[in-house]
ROBANU-280574 format. One record per residue (C-alpha): residue in three letters; x, z, y. Coordinates in pm, 1 decimal. Layout:
<pt aa="ala" X="X" Z="Z" Y="Y"/>
...
END
This chain:
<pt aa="unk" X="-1251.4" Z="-1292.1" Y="3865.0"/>
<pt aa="unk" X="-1067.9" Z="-1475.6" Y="3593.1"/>
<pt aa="unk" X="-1092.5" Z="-1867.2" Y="3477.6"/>
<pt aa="unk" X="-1413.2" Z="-1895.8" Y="3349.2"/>
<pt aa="unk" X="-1786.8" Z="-1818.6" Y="3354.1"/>
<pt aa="unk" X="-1903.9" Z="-1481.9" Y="3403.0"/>
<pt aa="unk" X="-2245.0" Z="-1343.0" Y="3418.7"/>
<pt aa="unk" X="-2314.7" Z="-1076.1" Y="3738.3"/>
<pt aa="unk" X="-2611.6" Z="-888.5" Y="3772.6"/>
<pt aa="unk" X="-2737.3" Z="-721.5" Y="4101.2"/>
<pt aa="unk" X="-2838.2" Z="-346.9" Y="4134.5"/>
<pt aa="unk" X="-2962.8" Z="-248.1" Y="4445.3"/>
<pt aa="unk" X="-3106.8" Z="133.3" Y="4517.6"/>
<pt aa="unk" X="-3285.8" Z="214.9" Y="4811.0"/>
<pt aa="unk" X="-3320.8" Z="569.7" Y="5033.7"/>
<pt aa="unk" X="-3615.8" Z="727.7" Y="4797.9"/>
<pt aa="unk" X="-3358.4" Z="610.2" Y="4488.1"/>
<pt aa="unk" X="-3575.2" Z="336.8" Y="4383.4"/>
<pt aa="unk" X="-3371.0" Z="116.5" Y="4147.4"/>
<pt aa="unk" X="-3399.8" Z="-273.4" Y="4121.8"/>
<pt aa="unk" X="-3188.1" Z="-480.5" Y="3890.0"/>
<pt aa="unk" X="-3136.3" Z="-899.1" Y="3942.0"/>
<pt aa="unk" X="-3156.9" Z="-1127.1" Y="3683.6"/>
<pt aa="unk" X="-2836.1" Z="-1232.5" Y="3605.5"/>
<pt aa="unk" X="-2685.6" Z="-1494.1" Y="3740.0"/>
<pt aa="unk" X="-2384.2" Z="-1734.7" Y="3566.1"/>
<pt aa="unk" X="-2078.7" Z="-1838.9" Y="3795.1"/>
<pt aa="unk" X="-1812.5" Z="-2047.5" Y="3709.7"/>
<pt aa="unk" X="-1478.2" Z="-1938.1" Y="3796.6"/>
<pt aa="unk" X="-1161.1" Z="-2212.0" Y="3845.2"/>
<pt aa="unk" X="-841.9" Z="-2261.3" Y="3985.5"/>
<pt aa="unk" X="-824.5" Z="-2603.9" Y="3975.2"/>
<pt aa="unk" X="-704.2" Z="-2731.0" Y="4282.3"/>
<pt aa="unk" X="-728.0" Z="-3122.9" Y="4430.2"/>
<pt aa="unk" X="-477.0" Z="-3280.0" Y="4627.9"/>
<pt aa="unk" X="-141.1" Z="-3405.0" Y="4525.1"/>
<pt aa="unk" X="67.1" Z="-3236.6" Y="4222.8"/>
<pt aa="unk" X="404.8" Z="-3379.4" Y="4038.0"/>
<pt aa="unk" X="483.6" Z="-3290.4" Y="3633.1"/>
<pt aa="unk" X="773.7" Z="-3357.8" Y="3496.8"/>
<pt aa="unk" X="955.9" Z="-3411.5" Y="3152.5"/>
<pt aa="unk" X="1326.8" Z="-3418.9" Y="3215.3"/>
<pt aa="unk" X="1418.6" Z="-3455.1" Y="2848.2"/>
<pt aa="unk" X="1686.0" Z="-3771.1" Y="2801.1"/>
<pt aa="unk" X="1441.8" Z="-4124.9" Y="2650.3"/>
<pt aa="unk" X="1718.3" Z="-4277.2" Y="2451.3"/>
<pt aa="unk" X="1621.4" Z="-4646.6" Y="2467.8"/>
<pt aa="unk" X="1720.5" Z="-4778.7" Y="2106.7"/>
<pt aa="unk" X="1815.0" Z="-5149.2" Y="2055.7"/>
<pt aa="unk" X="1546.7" Z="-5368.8" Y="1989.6"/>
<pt aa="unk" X="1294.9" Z="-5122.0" Y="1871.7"/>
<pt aa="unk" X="1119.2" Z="-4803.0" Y="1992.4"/>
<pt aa="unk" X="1315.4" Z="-4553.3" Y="2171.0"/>
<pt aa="unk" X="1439.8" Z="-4272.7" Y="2022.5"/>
<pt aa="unk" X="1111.8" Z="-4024.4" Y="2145.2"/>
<pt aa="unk" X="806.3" Z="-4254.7" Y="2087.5"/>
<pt aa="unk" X="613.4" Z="-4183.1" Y="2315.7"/>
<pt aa="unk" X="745.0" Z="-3880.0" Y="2570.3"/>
<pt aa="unk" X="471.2" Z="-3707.1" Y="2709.4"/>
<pt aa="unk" X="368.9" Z="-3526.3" Y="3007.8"/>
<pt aa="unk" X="92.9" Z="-3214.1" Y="2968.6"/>
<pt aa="unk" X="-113.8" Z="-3250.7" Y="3305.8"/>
<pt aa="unk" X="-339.8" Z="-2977.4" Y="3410.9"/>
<pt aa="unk" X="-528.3" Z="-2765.1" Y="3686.0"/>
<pt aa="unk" X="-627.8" Z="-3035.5" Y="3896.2"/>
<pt aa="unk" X="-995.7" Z="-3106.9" Y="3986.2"/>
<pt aa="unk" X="-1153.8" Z="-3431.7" Y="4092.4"/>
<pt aa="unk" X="-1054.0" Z="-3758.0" Y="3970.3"/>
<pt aa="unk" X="-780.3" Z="-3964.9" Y="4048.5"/>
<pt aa="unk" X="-715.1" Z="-4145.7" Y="4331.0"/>
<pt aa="unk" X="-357.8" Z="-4220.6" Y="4341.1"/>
<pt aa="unk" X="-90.8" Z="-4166.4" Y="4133.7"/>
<pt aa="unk" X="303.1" Z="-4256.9" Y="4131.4"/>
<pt aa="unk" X="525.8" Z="-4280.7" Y="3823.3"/>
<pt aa="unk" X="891.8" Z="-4203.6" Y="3821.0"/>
<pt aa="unk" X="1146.6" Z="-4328.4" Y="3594.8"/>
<pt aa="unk" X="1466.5" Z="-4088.5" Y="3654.0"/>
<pt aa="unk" X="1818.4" Z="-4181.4" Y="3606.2"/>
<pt aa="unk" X="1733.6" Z="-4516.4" Y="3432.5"/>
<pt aa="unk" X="2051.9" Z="-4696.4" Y="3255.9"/>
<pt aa="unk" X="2031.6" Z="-5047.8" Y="3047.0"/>
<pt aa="unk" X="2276.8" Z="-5266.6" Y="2904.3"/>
<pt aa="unk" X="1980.1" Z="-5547.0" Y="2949.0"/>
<pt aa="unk" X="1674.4" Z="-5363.8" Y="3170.6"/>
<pt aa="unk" X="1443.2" Z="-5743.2" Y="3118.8"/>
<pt aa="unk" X="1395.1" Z="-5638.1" Y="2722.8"/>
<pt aa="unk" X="1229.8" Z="-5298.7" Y="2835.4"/>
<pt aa="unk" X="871.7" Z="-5322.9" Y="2808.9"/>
<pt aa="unk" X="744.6" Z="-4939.7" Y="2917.8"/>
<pt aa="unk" X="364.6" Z="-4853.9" Y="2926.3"/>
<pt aa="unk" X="171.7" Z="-4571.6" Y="3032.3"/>
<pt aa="unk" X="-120.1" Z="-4448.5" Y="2897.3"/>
<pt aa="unk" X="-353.6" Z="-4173.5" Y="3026.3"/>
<pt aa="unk" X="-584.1" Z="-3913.4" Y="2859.0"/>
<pt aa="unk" X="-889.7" Z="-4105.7" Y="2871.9"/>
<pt aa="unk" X="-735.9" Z="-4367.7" Y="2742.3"/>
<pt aa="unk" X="-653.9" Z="-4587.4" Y="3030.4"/>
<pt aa="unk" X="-335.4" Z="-4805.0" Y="2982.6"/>
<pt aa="unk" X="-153.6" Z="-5005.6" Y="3211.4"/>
<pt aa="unk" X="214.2" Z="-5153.8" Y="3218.6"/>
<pt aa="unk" X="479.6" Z="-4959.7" Y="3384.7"/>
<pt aa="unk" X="717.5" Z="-5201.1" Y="3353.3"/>
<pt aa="unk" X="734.4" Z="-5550.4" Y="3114.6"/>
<pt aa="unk" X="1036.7" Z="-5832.2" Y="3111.9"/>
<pt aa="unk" X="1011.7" Z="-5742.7" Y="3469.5"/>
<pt aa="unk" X="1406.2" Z="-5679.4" Y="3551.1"/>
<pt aa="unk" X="1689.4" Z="-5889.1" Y="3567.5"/>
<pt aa="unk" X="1959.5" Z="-5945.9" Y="3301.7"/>
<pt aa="unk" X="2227.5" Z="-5751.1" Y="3481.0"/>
<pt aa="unk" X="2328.2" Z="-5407.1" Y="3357.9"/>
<pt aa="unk" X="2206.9" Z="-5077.8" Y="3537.1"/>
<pt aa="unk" X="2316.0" Z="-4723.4" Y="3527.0"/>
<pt aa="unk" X="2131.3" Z="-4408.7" Y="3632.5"/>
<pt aa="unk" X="1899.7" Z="-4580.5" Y="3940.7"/>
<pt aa="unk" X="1607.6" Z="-4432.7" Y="3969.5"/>
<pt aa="unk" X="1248.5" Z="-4601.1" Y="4000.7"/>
<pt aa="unk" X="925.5" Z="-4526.3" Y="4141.8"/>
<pt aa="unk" X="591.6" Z="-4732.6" Y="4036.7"/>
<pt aa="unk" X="322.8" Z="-4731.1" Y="4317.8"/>
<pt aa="unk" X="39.9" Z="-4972.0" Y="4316.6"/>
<pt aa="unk" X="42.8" Z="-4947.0" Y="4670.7"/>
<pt aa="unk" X="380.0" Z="-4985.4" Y="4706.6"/>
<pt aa="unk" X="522.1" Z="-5353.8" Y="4902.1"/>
<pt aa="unk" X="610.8" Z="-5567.9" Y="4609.7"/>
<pt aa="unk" X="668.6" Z="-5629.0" Y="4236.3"/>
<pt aa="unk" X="1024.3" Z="-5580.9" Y="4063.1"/>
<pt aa="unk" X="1189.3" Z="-5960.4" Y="4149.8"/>
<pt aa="unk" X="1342.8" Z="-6040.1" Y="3818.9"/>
<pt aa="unk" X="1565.3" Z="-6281.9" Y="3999.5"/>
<pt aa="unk" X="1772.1" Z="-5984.2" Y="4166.7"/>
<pt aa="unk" X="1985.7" Z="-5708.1" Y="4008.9"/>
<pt aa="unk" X="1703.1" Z="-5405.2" Y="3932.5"/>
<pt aa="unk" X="1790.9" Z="-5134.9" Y="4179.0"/>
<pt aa="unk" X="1648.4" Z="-4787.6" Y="4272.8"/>
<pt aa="unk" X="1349.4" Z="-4847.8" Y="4490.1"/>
<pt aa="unk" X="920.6" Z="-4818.2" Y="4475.2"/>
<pt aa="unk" X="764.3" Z="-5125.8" Y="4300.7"/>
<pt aa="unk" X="424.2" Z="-5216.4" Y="4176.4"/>
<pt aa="unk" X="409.6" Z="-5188.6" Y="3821.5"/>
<pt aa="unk" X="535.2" Z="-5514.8" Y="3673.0"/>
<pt aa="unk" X="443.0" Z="-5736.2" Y="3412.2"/>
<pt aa="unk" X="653.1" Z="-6077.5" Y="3457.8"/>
<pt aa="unk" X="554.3" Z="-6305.8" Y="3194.3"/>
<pt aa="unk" X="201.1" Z="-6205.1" Y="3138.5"/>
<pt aa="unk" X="-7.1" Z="-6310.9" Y="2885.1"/>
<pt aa="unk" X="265.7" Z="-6356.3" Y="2624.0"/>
<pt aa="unk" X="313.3" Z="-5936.9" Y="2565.3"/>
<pt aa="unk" X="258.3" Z="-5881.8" Y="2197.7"/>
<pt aa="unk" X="102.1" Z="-5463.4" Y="2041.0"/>
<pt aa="unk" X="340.5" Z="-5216.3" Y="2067.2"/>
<pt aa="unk" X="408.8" Z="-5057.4" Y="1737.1"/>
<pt aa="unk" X="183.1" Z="-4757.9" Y="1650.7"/>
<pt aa="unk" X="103.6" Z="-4471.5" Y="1779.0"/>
<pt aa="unk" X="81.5" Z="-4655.4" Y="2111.9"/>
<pt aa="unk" X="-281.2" Z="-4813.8" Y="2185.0"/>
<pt aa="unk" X="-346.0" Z="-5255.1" Y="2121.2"/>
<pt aa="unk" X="-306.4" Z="-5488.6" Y="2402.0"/>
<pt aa="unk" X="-421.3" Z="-5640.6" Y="2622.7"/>
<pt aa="unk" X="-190.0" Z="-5492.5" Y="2874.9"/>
<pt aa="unk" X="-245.3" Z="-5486.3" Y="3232.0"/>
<pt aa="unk" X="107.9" Z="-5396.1" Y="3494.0"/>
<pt aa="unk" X="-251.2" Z="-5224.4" Y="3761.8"/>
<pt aa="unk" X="-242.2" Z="-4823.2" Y="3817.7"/>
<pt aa="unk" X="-565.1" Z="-4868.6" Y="3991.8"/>
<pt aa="unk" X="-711.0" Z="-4891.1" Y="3632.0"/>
<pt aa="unk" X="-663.3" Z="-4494.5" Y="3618.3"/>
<pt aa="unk" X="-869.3" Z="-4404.9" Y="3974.8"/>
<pt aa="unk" X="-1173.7" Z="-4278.6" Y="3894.7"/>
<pt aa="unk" X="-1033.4" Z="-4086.3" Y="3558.1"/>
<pt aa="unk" X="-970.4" Z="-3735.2" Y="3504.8"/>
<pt aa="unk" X="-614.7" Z="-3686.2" Y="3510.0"/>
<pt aa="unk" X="-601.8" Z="-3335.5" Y="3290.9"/>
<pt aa="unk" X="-456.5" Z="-3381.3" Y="2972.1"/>
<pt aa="unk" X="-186.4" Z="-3607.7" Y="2756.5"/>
<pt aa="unk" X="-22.0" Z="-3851.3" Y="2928.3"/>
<pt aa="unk" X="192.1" Z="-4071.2" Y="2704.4"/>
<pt aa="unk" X="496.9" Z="-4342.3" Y="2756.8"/>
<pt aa="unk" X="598.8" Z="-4554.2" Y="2551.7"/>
<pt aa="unk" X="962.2" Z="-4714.7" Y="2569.4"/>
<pt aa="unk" X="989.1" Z="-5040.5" Y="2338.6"/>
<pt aa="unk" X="1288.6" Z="-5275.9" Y="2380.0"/>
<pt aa="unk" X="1224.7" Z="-5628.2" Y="2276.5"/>
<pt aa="unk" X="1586.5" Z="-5828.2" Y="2261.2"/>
<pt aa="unk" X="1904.8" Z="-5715.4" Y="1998.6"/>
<pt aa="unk" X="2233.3" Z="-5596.6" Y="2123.9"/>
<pt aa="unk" X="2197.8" Z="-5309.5" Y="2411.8"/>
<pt aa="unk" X="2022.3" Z="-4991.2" Y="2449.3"/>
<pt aa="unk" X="1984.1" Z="-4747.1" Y="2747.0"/>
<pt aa="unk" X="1834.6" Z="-4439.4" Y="2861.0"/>
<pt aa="unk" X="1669.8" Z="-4241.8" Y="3082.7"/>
<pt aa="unk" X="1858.9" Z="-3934.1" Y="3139.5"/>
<pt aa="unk" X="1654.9" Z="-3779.0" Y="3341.4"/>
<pt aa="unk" X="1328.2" Z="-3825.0" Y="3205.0"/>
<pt aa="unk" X="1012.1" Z="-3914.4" Y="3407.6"/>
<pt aa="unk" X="851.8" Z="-3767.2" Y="3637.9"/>
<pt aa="unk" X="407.9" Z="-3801.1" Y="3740.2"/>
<pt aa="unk" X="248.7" Z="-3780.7" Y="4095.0"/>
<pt aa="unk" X="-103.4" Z="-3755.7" Y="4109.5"/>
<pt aa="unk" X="-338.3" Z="-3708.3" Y="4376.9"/>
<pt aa="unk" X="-716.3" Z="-3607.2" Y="4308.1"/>
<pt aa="unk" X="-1000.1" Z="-3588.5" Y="4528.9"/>
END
């Protein structure tokens, strides 16, 4: 059977050709599956100076999974910034659910084309006294409490740097990030795009 519901009725005939017909009985057909799936955009974030980036926000179309979330990785791919500490990056799920990917988390030093994975489980937060290099981090928020809205369309603080906000959620549907870079004089990009790992139970 297809995706869907579908109605089947019984007919059962016996030796003398006696005929008797079911009620009918709905069933539900899906193919959504639980477990762990990746989506990708690989389309180039051009990280503008001091403002939005260029695609504001990128998105991700997730579907076909069952269950609700309960894990998820995000992957930043072939990341390059004059200054990576003005990048303030958030991610913000279907239902809503918004949590920092990154904010004034990095180091002044220049970076080109590392690539970063954000894991709440993962051993430690981005150490903005060190040179940002490609490696798993918590998401990061370094100087919280001072983070000021994004510009529109992206949701109003407060912002929290905790993927463990989106456990629990379903994970079909938009997911939206939003680049913003908050000093003057660089920009960056992310050439390759980013990249979602969700697991569903």
């Amino acid at each position: 059977l297809s995706n869907g519901s579908h109605s089947i009725t019984a007919v059962v005939t016996d030796t003398s050709g006696n005929t008797t017909t079911s009620a009918p009985v709905s069933v539900t057909v899906s193919n959504a599956v639980t477990g762990t799936l990746t989506f990708n955009n690989t389309a180039n974030i051009v990280l503008s100076d001091n403002g939005a980036a260029a695609t504001y926000p990128s998105t991700i179309a997730v579907s076909g999974m069952a269950g609700t979330i309960t894990g998820m990785q995000l992957k930043l791919n072939g990341f390059a910034h004059a200054v990576p500490r003005d990048q303030d990056i958030l991610v913000v799920g279907p239902t809503g659910v918004k949590s920092w990917v990154m904010s004034d988390a990095a180091s002044y030093a220049a970076v080109t084309g590392i690539n970063l994975v954000f894991d709440q489980t993962a051993a430690a937060t981005i150490n903005p006294a060190n040179p940002l290099s490609s490696g798993t981090y918590k998401p990061t928020d370094t100087v919280q409490g001072t983070d000021v809205n994004l510009p529109s369309p992206a949701p109003v603080g407060p912002y929290t740097a905790n993927f463990g906000l989106f456990t629990g959620t379903n994970p079909n549907g938009t997911w939206s990030l939003y680049c913003f870079d908050d000093g003057a004089g660089d920009v960056g990009n992310i050439a390759g795009g980013w990249s979602l790992v969700i697991t569903t139970a």
